[in-house]
C-alpha positions in Angstrom: 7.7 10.5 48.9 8.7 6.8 47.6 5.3 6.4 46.4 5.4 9.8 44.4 8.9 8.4 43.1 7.8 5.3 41.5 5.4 7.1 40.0 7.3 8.9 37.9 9.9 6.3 37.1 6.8 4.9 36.0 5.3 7.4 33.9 8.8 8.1 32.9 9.0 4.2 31.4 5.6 4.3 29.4 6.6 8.0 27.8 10.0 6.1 26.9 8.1 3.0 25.5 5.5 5.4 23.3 8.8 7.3 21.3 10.6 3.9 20.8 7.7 1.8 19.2 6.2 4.5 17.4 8.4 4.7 14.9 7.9 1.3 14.2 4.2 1.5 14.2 4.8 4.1 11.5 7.0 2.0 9.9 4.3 -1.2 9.2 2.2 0.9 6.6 5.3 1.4 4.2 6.1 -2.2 4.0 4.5 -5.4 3.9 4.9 -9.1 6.2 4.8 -12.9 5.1 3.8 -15.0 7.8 2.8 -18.8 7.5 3.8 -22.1 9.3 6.4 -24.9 8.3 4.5 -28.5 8.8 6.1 -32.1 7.2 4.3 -34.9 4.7 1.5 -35.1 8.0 1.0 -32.0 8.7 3.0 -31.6 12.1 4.5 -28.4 12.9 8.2 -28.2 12.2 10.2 -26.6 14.4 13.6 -24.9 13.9 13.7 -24.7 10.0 15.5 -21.7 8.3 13.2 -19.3 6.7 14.5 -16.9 3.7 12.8 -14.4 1.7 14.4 -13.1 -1.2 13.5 -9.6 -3.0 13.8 -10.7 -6.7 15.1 -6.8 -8.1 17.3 -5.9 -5.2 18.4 -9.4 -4.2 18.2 -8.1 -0.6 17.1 -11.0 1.9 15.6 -11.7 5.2 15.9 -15.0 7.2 14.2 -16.7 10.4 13.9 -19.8 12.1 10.5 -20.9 13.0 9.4 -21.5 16.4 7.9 -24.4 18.5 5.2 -24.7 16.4 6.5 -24.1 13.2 5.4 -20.4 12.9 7.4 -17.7 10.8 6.7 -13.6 10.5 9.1 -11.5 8.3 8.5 -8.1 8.8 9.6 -4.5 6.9 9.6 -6.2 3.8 9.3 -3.7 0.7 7.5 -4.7 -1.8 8.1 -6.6 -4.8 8.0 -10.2 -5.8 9.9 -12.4 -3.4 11.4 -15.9 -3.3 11.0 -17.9 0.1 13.7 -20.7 1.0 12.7 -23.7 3.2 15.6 -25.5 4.7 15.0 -28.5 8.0 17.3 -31.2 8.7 16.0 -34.4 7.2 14.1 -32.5 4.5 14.0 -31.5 1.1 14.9 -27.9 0.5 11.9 -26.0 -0.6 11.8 -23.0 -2.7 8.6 -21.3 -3.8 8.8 -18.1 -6.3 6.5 -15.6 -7.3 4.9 -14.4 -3.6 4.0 -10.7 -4.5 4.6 -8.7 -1.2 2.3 -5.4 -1.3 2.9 -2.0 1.7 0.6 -2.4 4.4 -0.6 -6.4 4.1 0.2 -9.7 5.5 0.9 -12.0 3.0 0.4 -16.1 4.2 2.3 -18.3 2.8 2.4 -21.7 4.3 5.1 -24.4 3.5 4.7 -28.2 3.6 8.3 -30.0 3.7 8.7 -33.5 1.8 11.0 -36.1 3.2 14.2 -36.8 1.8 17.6 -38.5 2.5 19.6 -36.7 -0.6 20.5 -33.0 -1.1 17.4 -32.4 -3.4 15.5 -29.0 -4.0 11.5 -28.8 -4.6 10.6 -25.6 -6.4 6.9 -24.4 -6.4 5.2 -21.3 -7.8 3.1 -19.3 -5.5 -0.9 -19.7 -5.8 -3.1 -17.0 -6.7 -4.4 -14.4 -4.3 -6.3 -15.5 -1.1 -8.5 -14.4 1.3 -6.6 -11.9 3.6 -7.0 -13.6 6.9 -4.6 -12.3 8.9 -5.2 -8.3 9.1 -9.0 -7.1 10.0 -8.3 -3.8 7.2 -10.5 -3.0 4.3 -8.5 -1.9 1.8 -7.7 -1.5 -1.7 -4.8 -0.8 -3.8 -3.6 0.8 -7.4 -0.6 -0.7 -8.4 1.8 0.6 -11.0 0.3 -1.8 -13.3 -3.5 0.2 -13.2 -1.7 3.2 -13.2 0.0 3.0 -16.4 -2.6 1.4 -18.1 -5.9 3.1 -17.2 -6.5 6.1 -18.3 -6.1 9.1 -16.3 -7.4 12.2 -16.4 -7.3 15.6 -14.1 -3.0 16.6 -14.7 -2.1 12.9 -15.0 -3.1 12.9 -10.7 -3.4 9.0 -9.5 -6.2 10.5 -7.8 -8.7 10.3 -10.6 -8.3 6.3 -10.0 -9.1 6.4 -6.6 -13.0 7.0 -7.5 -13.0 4.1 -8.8 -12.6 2.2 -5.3 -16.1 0.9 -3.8 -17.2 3.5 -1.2 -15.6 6.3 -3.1 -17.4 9.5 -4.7 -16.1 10.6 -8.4 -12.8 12.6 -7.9 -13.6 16.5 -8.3 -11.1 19.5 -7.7 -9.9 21.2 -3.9 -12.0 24.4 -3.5 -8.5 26.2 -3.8 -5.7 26.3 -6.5 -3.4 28.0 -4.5 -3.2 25.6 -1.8 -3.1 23.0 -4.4 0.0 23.8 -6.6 -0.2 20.1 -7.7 -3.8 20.4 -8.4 -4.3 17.9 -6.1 -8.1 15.8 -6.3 -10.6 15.2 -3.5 -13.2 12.4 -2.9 -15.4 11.2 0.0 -15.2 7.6 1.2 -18.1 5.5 2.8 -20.1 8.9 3.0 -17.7 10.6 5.4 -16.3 13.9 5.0 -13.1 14.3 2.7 -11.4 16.2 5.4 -11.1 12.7 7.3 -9.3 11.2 4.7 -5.5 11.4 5.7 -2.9 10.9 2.7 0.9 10.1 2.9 3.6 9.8 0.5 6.5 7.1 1.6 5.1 7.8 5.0 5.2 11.6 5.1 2.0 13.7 5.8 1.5 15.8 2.6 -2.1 17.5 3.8 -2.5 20.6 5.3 -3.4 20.2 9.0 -6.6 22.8 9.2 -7.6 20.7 5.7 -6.6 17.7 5.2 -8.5 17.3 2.2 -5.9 19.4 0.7 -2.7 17.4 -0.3 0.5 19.2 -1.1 2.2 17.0 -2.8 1.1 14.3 -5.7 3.7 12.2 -7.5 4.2 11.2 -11.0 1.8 8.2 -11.8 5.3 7.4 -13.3 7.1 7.2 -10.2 4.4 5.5 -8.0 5.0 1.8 -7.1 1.4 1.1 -5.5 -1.4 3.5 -3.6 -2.8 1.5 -0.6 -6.3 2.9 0.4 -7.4 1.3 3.8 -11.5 2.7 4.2 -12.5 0.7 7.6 -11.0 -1.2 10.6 -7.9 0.9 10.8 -4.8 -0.5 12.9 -3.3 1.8 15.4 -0.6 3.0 13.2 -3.4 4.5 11.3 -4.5 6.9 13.0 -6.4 10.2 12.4 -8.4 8.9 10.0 -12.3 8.4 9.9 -12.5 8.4 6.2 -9.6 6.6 4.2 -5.8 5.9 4.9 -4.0 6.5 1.6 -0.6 5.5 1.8 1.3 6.1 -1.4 4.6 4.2 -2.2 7.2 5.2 -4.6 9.3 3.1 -6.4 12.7 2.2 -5.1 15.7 1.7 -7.2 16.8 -1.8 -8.5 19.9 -3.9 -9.5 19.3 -2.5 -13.0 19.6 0.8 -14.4 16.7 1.8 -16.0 14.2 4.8 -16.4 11.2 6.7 -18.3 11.1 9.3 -20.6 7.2 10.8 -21.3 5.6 13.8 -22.7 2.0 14.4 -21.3 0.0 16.4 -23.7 -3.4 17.2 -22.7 -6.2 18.9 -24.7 -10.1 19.5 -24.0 -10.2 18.9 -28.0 -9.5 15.1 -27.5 -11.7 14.6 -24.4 -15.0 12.6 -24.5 -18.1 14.5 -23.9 -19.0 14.1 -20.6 -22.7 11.8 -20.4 -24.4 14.6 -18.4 -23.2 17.5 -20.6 -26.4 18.8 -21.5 -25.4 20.7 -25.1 -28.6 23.1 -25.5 -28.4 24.4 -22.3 -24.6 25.6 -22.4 -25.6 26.9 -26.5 -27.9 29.1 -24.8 -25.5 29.9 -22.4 -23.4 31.5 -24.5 -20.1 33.1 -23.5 -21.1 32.3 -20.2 -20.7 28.7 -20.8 -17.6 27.1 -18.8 -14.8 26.9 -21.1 -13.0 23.7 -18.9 -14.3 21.1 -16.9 -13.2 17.8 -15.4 -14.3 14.9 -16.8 -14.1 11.7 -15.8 -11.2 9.4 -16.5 -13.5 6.8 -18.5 
């Protein structure tokens, strides 16, 4: 009877653990982390200096001390462009600007701390991109930037774009417009099936669950901060996915006030002729002939 006890306080525990840090698994693939290590002029680690990041837009900020051996992790960090503050007793204050934080990646940023006897302040721009080290995921990412400047075609759908990712098939339409009020593009990744592809919006499923090839739900390109598409080595909080993770990000609000206005006009009079049109046969084809197709967004 004990025994049978403890095993159910037991079970009870682990099923208690699973609902609290699930949410917080979920949670990892809308934001990003900055991790790196404090050292001084040799190199030693530098423990107990204040670490604080610093969302440029939103002036919202996140601080931490680093441990014995001068390590630091900032989690649940949204993304944006962020300033990190150094601060140690018996050091210059260091400040470093420009470290771009993107949803669902680790971003290293190590600081070296200079001596100093005086209140004194050493400012430093962060480097260009680097190898991501500390996360095992293949990924790639559309940021707004791409968005607004390639072109798009297919009912201005940030799907088009995602064709252009290595591994991915051109973009074509879902076998159904009624499940697909949105219109909604599909593509295979790494030869897989598109119905292992699993696609959420600010960390909501928006796929149907018998086909999950067919999203419900596709944003403005307008209103999209960045489309993170992870195609191998998935974490755990990336589940159900054999083909692609595509994690789509919307833009937050800012300390400003600002905002779009847009007309999309679209018309199969300006397209380009599609490369493998072949003209004679669709002449002879005559009102048979396909009156709209998609083309490529190039």
């Amino acid at each position: 009877m004990k025994r049978l006890m403890y095993q159910c306080m037991w079970s009870g525990l682990l099923l208690l653990t699973t609902f609290i840090s699930a949410p917080i698994a979920v949670c990892q693939v809308l934001y990003g982390t900055v991790v790196g290590i404090v050292t001084d002029p040799d190199g030693h680690a530098v423990a107990g200096a204040s670490v604080k990041v610093t969302d440029g837009q939103t002036g919202i900020s996140h601080a931490q001390t680093t441990n014995a051996t001068g390590d630091y992790s900032l989690y649940d960090l949204s993304p944006g462009v962020y300033t990190i503050d150094v601060t140690a007793n018996g050091f210059a204050n260091r400040q470093t600007s420009g470290v771009v934080v993107s949803a669902n990646l680790a971003v290293r940023s190590d600081q070296q701390l200079s001596l100093s006897s005086l209140a004194q302040t050493v400012e430093v721009n962060a480097s260009s991109d680097q190898l991501q080290t500390d996360t095992a995921s293949i990924h790639g990412e559309l940021t707004s930037k791409e968005l607004s400047n390639l072109p798009i075609g297919g009912f201005n759908n940030y799907q088009s774009l995602i064709s252009l990712l290595p591994g991915a098939t051109p973009s074509r339409y879902q076998n159904s417009v009624m499940d697909t009020p949105s219109r909604s593009l599909t593509t295979n990744i790494n030869g897989s099936s598109r119905n292992n592809n699993v696609t959420s919006v600010d960390g909501a499923a928006t796929q149907q669950v018998y086909l999950p090839h067919h999203t419900l739900y596709n944003p403005p390109t307008e209103n999209i901060q960045s489309v993170d598409v992870v195609t191998n080595s998935f974490t755990a909080e990336q589940g159900l996915a054999g083909g692609a993770v595509v994690s789509v990000l919307t833009k937050s609000g800012t300390n400003k006030f600002h905002g779009d206005f847009w007309e999309l006009h679209t018309t199969p009079a300006m397209a380009a002729r599609n490369y493998f049109y072949n003209k004679t046969y669709f002449a002879e084809a005559g009102n048979s002939r396909p009156e709209r197709q998609l083309l490529p967004p190039w």
